[in-house]
VEXDREN-293252 format. One record per residue (C-alpha): z negated, x negated, y negated. Coordinates in steps of 0.1 Angstrom, whole numbers, padded with zeros to 4 digits, always signed. Example, Ala and Ser with C-alpha at 12.3 -4.5 7.8 and 13.67 -1.06 7.14 Angstrom:
BEGIN
TORLO  c3  c1  c2
TORLO  -0078  -0123  +0045
TORLO  -0071  -0137  +0011
***
This chain:
BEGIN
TORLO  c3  c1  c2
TORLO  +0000  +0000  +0000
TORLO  +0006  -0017  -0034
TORLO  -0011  -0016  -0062
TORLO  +0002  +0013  -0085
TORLO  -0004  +0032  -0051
TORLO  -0039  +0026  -0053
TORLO  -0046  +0030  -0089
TORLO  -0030  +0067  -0084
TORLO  -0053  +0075  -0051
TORLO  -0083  +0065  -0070
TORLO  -0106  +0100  -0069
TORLO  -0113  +0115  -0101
TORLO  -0149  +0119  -0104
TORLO  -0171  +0154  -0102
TORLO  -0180  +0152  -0140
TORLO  -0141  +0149  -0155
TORLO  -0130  +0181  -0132
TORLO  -0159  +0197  -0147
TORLO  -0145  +0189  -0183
TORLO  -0110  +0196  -0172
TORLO  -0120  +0231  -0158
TORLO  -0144  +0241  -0184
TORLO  -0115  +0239  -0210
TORLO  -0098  +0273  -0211
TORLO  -0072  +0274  -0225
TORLO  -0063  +0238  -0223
TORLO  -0068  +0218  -0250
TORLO  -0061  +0182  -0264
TORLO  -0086  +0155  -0266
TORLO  -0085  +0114  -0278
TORLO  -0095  +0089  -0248
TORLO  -0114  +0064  -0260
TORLO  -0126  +0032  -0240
TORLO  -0160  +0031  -0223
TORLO  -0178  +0004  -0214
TORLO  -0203  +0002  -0183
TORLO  -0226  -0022  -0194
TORLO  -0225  -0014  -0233
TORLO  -0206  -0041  -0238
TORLO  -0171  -0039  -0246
TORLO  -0158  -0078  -0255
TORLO  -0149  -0084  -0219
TORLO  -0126  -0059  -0218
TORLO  -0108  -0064  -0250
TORLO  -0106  -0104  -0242
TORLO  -0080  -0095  -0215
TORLO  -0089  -0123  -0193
TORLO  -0055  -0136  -0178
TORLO  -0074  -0147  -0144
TORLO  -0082  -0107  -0139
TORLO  -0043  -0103  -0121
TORLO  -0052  -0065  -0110
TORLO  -0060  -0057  -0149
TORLO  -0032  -0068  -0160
TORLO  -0005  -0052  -0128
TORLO  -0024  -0021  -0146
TORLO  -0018  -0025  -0178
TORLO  +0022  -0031  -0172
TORLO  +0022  -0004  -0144
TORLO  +0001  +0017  -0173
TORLO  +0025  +0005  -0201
TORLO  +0061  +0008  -0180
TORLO  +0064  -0026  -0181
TORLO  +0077  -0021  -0144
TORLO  +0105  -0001  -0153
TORLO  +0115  -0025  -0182
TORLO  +0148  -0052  -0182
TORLO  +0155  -0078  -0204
TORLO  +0172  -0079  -0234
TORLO  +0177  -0093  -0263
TORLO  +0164  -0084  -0298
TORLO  +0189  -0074  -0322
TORLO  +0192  -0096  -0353
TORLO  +0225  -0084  -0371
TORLO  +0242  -0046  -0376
TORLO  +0277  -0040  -0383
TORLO  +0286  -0006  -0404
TORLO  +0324  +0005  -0404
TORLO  +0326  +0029  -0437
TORLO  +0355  +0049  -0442
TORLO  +0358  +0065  -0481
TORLO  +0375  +0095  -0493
TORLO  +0378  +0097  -0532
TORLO  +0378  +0128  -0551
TORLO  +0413  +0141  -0560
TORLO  +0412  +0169  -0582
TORLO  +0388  +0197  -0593
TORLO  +0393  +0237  -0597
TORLO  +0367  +0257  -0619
TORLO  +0358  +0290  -0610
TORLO  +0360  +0308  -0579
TORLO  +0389  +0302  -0555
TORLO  +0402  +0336  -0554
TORLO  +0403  +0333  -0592
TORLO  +0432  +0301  -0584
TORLO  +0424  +0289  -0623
TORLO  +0447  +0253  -0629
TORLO  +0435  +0228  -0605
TORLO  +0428  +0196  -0625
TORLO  +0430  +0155  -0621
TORLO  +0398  +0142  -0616
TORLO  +0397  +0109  -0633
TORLO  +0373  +0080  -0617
TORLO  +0348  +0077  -0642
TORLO  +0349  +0112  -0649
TORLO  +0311  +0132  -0647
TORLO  +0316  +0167  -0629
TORLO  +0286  +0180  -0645
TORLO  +0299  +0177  -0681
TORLO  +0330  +0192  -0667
TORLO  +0318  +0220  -0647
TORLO  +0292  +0230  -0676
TORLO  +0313  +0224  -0710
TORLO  +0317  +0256  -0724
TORLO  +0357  +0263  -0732
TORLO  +0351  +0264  -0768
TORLO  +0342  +0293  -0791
TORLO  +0372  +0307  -0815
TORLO  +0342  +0307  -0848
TORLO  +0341  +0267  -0842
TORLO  +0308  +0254  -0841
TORLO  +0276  +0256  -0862
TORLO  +0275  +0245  -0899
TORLO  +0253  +0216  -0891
TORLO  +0276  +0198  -0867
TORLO  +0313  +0211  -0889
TORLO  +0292  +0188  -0919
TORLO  +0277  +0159  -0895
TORLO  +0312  +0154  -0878
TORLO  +0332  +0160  -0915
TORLO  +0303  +0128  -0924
TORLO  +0313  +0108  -0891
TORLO  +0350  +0110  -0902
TORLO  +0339  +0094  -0937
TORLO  +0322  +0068  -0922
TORLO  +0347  +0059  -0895
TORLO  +0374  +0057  -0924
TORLO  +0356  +0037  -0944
TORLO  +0345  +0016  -0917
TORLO  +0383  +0007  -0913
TORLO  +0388  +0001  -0952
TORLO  +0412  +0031  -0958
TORLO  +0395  +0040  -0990
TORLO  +0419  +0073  -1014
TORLO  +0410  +0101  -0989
TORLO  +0372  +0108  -0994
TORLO  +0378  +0133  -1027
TORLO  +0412  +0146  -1011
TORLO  +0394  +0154  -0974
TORLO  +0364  +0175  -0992
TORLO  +0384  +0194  -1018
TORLO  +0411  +0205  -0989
TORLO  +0383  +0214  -0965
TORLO  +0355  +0225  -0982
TORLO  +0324  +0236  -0958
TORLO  +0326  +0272  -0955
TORLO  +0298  +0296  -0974
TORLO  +0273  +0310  -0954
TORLO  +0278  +0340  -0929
TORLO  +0265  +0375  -0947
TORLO  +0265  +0386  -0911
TORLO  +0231  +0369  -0902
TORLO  +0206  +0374  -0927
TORLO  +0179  +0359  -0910
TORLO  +0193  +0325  -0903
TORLO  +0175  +0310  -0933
TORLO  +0189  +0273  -0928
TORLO  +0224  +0280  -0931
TORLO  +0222  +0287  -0972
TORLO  +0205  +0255  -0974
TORLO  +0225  +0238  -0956
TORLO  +0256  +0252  -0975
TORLO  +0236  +0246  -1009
TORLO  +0231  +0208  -1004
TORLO  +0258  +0195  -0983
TORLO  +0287  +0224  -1002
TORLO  +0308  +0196  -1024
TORLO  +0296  +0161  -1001
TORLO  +0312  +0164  -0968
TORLO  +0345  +0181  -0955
TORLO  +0347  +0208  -0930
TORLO  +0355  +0194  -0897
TORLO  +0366  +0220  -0880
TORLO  +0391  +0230  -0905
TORLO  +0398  +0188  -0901
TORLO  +0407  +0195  -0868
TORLO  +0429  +0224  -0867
TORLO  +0449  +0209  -0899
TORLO  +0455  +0177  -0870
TORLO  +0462  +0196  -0845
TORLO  +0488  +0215  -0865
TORLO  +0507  +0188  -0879
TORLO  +0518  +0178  -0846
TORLO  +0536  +0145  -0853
TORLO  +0540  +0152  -0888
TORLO  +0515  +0131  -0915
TORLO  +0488  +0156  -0930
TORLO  +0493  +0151  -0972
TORLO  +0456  +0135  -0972
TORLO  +0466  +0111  -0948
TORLO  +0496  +0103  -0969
TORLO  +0476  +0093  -0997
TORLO  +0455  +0066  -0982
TORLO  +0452  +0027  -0993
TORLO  +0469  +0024  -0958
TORLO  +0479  +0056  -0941
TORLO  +0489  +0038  -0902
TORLO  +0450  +0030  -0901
TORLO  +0439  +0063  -0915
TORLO  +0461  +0079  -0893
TORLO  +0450  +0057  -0859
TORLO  +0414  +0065  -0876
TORLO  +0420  +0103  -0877
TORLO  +0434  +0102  -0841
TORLO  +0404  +0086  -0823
TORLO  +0383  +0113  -0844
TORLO  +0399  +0140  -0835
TORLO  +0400  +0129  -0797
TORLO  +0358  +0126  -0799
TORLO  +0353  +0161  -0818
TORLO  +0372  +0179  -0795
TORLO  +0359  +0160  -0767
TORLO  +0323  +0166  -0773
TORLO  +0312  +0186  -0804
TORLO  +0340  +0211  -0805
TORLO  +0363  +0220  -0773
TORLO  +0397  +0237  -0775
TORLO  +0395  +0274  -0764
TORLO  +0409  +0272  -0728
TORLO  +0398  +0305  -0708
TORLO  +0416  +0284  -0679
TORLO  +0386  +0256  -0674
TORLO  +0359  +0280  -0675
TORLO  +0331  +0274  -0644
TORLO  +0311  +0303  -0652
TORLO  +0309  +0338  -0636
TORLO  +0299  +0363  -0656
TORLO  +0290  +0389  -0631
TORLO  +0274  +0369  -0610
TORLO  +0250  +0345  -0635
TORLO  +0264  +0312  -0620
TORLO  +0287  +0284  -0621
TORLO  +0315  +0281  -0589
TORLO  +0340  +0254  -0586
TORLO  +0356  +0231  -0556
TORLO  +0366  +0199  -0552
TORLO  +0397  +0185  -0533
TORLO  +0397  +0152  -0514
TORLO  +0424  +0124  -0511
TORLO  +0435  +0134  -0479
TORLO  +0461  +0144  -0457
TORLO  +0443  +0179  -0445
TORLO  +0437  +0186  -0483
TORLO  +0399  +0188  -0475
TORLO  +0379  +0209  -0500
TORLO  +0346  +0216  -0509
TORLO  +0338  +0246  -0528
TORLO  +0297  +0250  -0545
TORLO  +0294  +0288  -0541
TORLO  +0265  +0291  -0560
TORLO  +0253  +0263  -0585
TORLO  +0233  +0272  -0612
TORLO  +0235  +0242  -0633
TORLO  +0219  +0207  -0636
TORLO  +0229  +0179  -0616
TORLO  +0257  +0185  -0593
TORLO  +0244  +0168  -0555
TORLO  +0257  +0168  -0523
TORLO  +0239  +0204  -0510
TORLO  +0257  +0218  -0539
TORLO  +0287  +0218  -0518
TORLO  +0300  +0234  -0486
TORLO  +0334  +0228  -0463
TORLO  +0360  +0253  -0475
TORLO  +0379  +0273  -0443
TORLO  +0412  +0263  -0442
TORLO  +0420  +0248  -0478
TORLO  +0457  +0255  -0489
TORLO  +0474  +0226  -0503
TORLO  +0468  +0226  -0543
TORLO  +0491  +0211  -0566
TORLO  +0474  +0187  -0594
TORLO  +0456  +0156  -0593
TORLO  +0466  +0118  -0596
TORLO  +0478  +0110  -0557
TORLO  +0453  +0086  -0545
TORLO  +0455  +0051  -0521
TORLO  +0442  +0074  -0494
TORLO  +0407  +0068  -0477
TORLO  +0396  +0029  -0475
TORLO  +0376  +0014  -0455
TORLO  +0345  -0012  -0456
TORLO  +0331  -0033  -0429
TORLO  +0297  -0043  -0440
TORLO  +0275  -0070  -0419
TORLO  +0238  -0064  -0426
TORLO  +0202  -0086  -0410
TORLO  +0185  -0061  -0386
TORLO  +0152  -0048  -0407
TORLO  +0127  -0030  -0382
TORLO  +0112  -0001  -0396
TORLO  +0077  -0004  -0412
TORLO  +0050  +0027  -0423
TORLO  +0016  +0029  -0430
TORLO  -0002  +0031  -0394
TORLO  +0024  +0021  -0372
TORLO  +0012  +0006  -0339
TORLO  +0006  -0031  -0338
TORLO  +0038  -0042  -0311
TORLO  +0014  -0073  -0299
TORLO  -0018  -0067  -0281
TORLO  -0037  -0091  -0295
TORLO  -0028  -0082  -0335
TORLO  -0051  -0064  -0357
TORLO  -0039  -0031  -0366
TORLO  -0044  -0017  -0402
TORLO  -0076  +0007  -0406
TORLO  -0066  +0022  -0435
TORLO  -0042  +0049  -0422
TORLO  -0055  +0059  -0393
TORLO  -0028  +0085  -0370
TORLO  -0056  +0086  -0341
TORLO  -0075  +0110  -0364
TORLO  -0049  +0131  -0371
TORLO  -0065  +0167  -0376
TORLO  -0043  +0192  -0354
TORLO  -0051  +0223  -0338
TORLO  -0041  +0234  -0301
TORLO  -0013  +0250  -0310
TORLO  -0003  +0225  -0335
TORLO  +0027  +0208  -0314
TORLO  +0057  +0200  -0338
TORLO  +0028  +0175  -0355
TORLO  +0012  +0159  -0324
TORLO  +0047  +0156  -0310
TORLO  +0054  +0134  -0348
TORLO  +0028  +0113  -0340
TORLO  +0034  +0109  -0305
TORLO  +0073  +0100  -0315
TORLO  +0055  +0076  -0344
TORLO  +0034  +0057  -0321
TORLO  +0050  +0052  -0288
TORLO  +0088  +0047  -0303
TORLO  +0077  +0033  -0339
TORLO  +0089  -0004  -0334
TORLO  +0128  +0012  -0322
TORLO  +0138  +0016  -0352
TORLO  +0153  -0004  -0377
TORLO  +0166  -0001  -0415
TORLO  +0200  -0005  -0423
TORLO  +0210  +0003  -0462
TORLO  +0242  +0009  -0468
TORLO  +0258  +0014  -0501
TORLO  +0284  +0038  -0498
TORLO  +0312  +0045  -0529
TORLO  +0307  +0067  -0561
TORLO  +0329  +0095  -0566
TORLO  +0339  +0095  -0527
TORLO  +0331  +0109  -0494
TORLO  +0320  +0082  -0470
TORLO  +0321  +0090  -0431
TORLO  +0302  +0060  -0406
TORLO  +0331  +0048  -0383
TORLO  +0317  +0026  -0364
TORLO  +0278  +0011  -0359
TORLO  +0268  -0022  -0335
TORLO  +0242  -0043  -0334
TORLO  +0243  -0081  -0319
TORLO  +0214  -0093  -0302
TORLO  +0192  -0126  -0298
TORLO  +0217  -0132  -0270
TORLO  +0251  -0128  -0284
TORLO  +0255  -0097  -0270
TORLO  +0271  -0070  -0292
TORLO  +0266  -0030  -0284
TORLO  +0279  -0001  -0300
TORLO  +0257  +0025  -0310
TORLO  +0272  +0056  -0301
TORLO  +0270  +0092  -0323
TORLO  +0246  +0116  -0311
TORLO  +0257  +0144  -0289
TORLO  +0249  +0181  -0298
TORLO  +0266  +0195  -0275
TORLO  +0234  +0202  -0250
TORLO  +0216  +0218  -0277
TORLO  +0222  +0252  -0285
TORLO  +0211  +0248  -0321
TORLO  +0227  +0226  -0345
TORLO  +0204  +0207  -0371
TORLO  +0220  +0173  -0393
TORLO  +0202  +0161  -0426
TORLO  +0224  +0149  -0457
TORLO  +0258  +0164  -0443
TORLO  +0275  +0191  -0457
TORLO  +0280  +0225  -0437
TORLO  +0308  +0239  -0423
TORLO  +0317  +0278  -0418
TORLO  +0317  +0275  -0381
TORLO  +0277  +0260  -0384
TORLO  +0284  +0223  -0373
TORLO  +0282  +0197  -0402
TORLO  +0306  +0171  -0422
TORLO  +0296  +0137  -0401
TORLO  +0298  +0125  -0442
TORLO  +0276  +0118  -0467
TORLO  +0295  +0126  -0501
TORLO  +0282  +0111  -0537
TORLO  +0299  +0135  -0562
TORLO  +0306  +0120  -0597
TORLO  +0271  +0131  -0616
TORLO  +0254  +0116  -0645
TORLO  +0220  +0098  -0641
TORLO  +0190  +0109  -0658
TORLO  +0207  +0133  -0683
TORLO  +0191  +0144  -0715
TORLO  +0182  +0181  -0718
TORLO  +0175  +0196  -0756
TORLO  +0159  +0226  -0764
TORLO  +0176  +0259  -0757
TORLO  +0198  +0271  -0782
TORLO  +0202  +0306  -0771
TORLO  +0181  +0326  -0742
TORLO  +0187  +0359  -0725
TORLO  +0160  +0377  -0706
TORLO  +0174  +0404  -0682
TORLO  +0149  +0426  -0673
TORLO  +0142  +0458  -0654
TORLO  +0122  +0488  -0673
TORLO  +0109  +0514  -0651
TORLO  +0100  +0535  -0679
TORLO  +0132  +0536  -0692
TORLO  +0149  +0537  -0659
TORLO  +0174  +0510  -0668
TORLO  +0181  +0473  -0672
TORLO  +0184  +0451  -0706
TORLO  +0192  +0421  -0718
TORLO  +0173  +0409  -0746
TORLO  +0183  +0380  -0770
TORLO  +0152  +0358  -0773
TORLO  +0167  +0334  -0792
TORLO  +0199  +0329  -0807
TORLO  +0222  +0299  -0822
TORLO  +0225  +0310  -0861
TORLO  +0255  +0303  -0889
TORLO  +0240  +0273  -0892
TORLO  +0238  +0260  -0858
TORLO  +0202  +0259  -0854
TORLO  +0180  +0279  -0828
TORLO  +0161  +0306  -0845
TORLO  +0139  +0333  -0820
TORLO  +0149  +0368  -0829
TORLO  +0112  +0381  -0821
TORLO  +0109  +0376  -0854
TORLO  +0132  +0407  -0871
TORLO  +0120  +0436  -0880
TORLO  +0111  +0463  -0856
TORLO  +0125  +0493  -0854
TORLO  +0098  +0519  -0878
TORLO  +0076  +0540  -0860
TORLO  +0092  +0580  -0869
TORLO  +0076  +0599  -0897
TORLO  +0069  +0636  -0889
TORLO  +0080  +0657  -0915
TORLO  +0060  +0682  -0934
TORLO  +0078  +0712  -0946
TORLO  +0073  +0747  -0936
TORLO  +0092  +0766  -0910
TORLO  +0079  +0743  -0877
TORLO  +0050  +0730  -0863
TORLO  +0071  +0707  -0840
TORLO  +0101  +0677  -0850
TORLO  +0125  +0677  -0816
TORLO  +0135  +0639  -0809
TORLO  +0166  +0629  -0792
TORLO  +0158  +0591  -0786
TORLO  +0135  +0568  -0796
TORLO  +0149  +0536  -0814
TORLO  +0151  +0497  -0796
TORLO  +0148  +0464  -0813
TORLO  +0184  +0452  -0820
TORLO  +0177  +0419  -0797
TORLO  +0176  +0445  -0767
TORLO  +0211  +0454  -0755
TORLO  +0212  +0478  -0731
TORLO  +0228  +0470  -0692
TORLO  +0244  +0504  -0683
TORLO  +0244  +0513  -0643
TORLO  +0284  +0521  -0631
TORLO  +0295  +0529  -0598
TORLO  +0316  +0508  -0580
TORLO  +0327  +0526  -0553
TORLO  +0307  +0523  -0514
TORLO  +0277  +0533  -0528
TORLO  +0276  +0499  -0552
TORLO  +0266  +0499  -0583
TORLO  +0266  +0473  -0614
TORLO  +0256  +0468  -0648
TORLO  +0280  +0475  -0677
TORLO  +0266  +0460  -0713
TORLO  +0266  +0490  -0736
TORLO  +0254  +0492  -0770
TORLO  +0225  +0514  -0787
TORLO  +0237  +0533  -0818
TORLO  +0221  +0525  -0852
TORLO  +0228  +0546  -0881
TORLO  +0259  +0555  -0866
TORLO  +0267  +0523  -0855
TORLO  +0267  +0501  -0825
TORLO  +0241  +0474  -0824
TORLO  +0257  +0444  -0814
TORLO  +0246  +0411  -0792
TORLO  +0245  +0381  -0816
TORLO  +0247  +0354  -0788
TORLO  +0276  +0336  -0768
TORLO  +0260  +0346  -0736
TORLO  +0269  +0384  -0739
TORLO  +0298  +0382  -0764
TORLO  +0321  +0387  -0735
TORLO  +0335  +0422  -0738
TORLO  +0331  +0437  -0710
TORLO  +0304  +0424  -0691
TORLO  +0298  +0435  -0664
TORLO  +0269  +0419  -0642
TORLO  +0261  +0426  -0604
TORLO  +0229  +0449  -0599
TORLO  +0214  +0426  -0572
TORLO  +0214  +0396  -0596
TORLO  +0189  +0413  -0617
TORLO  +0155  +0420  -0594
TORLO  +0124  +0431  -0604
TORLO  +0112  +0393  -0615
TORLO  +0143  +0391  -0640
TORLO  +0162  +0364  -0649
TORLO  +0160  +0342  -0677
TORLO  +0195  +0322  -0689
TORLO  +0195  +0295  -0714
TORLO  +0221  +0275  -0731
TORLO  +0208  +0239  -0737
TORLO  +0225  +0206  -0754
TORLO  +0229  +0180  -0724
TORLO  +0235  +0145  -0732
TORLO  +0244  +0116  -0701
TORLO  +0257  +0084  -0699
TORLO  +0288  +0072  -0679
TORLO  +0288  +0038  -0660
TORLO  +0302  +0022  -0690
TORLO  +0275  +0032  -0712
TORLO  +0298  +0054  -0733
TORLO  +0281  +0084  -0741
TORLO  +0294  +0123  -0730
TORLO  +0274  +0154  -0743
TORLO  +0280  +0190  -0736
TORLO  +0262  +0225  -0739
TORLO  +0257  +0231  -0702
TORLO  +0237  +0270  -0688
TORLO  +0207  +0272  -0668
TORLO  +0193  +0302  -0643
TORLO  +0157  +0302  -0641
TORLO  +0128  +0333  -0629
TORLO  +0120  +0361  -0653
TORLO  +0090  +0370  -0669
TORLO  +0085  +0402  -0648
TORLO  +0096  +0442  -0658
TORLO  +0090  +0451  -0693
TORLO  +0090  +0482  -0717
TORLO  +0119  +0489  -0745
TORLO  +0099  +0517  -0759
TORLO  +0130  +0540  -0753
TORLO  +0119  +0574  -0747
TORLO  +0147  +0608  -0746
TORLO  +0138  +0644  -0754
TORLO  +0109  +0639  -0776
TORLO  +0087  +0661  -0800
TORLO  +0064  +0651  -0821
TORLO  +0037  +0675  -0843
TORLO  +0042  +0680  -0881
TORLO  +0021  +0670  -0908
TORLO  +0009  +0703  -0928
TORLO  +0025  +0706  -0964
TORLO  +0000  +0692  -0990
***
């Protein structure tokens, strides 16, 4: 009989069955070392002349069942990357212009740009850009245009329409007769076509003032003021988000549509695999994927209270996985710290750095060993599983997963102002209907102002002649920052919102704000639950890998504030005052 045959016929004494049958149901307990005599050096010494103790210990440890081979020293990656070719905003079945995508292009900045408003922008920014046009000419030495630019395109006066933006008459009042308008700028360039504008023509030297102008105009139009083009717009109304796709440089015409994205950075889960892409004419045509053989040191893996891998080495106290606190039925995290300690040191760390602005799949992965040996690491194999479960790959409709890790062109660390307009849409109960009210808007002059501040509507004065004791109301009035959300049918038994408009001395009360100035907007019913929604337009600012600078006026989606109360109330009567 040898050895591991006796070790396993050894009796198992009276006192453990006890334990063993006493726990009902089963449950998991630590073995700890004893020691007979109290004593327990002799047994962590591991004397080498005990040669049963140490059969044990490899019998105990698998040691029997163990071959040689070598340790692996060097890994060898195979990379395979796809750039991006092209971009489409908007939803697919919309089939909006599909677009180049240039390589140091930032998809956020081009998913979130707004497509320009027809008003231009603000007074603030028409008088800092008409400034930064000044300065750049005069920067250059082209001196002659400064009196010519502001008398052509004087700022213009301040919007009656918005009484309440108080910064815009200021604005108009100490900057009217110093800078030019450049908006109107703009336009006047954009007009001329090839032709020289007449201020250009009277420069000191009208080739620089023109190259000047050009360079302008390319940065105001880039950044502060974007052409109206309904054809580049991301966002869907109805639905409160952005949608776009991407197209790769490939043969299939791979795609990747983001079906719901609701601003911020643009990241790989942002994306899914689009069923059957049809091929899409635009875009540069690309060199087609490349590929990157990359030959790295074989790192092992190292956390906080791994398993010493020699006997004789002090392990650290400080994390301490033995003590783990776990109940019975707390499998998934015994089974981690089973995987952590018994197959901790079979791992090892292998950073690869993949291309920006591509879709990288791992073609290959082998190791070479103390030996000289070389092995390929196969890819794992869910095909015995009936689930399907992959981390950092992008999903497919049929369930199964892009073997790719994609880094879409984002910008790092972008700068976020404060909103410059925010819509709450709400539920009220009371009412029985949904609103959207204009928290704060973005004024004549460009600034932020809150519209809580405007007068409320006047509580109603009962009247007090003769002839009735009782005043009949049809409907109570709103504040003008709430515009109502109007419940159609859609057919099926759907239904959506339809912005209306309460009347107001005969009039319809208006939205103020670029969020609901499209007309008609028309929003989902299921996008507005009983937690709301707030939307906000903020001023982003990023960086590309040049250090060039690219800002924008991106939209973001965030939780409500809850239900809340309009104060509109129908059929109404109220009790007259009695004649004095």
């Amino acid at each position: 009989m040898s050895i591991p045959d006796l070790i396993s016929a050894r009796p198992v004494l009276d006192s453990i069955r006890a334990i063993i049958a006493s726990l009902n149901p089963p449950a998991f307990t630590r073995l700890e070392p004893q020691s007979v005599s109290g004593d327990p050096v002799p047994g962590l010494e591991a004397r080498v002349h005990d040669p049963l103790w140490m059969l044990a210990r490899q019998w105990q440890l698998g040691e029997f069942h163990g071959e040689d081979s070598g340790t692996p020293i060097a890994v060898h990656v195979s990379t395979e990357s796809t750039a991006l070719k092209s971009w489409q905003p908007g939803d697919a079945s919309a089939e909006l212009p599909v677009q180049s995508l240039a390589g140091d292009a930032l998809l956020d900045a081009l998913v979130e740009r707004e497509p320009g408003q027809r008003d231009g922008p603000g007074l603030r920014l028409r008088a800092e850009a008409g400034a930064q046009l000044l300065d750049d000419l005069a920067d250059m030495g082209v001196t002659g245009v400064r009196d010519s630019l502001i008398a052509a395109f004087p700022l213009p006066p301040p919007n009656p329409a918005d009484p309440f933006d108080l910064q815009a008459p200021r604005l108009a009042g100490l900057l009217t007769g110093l800078v030019p308008d450049a908006e109107s700028i703009a336009r006047n360039l954009e007009t001329a076509g090839g032709t020289t504008p007449p201020w250009i023509a009277g420069a000191s030297n009208p080739a620089t003032a023109s190259n000047v102008a050009a360079a302008w105009l390319a940065w105001y139009r880039g950044g502060i003021s974007p052409r109206v083009n309904a054809n580049a717009n991301s966002w869907i109304d109805d639905r409160l988000e952005y949608r776009f796709g991407v197209t790769l440089d490939r043969a299939d015409h791979a795609e990747l549509r983001a079906p719901l994205f609701e601003g911020g950075r643009v990241d790989w889960y942002t994306f899914d695999a689009a069923p059957n892409p049809p091929p899409r004419d635009g875009g540069a045509e690309g060199n087609g994927p490349s590929r990157r053989d990359i030959d790295l040191m074989a790192t092992p893996l190292r956390f906080a209270g791994m398993p010493a891998d020699r006997y004789w080495q002090y392990e650290d106290g400080s994390v301490n996985l033995g003590m783990l606190q776990s109940q019975p039925h707390d499998l998934a995290r015994l089974c981690l710290v089973e995987f952590a300690m018994v197959y901790g040191n079979d791992w090892l760390v292998v950073p690869v750095d993949i291309q920006a602005n591509a879709f990288t799949t791992i073609t290959d992965v082998s190791y070479t060993t103390t030996f000289g040996e070389r092995f390929s690491v196969l890819p794992s194999n869910d095909a015995g599983r009936s689930g399907k479960f992959a981390m950092f790959a992008i999903s497919q409709p049929d369930g199964s997963s892009m073997p790719a890790v994609f880094l879409p062109p984002s910008g790092q660390a972008p700068q976020e102002g404060q909103p410059l307009e925010e819509v709450l849409f709400l539920r009220d109960e009371v009412a029985a209907m949904c609103w959207a009210v204009e928290r704060v808007i973005q004024g004549p002059s460009g600034d932020a102002r809150n519209r809580g501040g405007e007068p409320r509507p006047q509580p109603i004065a009962p009247r007090t002649d003769a002839g009735a004791e009782l005043d009949y109301i049809l409907v109570t009035q709103v504040p003008d920052n709430w515009i109502p959300l109007v419940t159609i049918a859609l057919g099926n038994n759907a239904i959506a919102l339809r912005k209306g408009a309460m009347l107001k001395a005969g009039a319809p009360v208006l939205a103020r704000g670029a969020l609901l100035r499209p007309t008609p907007l028309t929003i989902q019913d299921e996008e507005v639950p009983r937690e709301g929604v707030r939307v906000r337009r903020i001023p982003v600012l990023a960086r590309h890998a040049d250090g060039s600078y690219e800002r924008w006026i991106g939209r973001r989606v965030l939780v409500g504030r809850g239900e809340g109360s309009s104060g509109l109330m129908f059929d109404s009567a109220i009790r007259r005052n009695a004649p004095r």
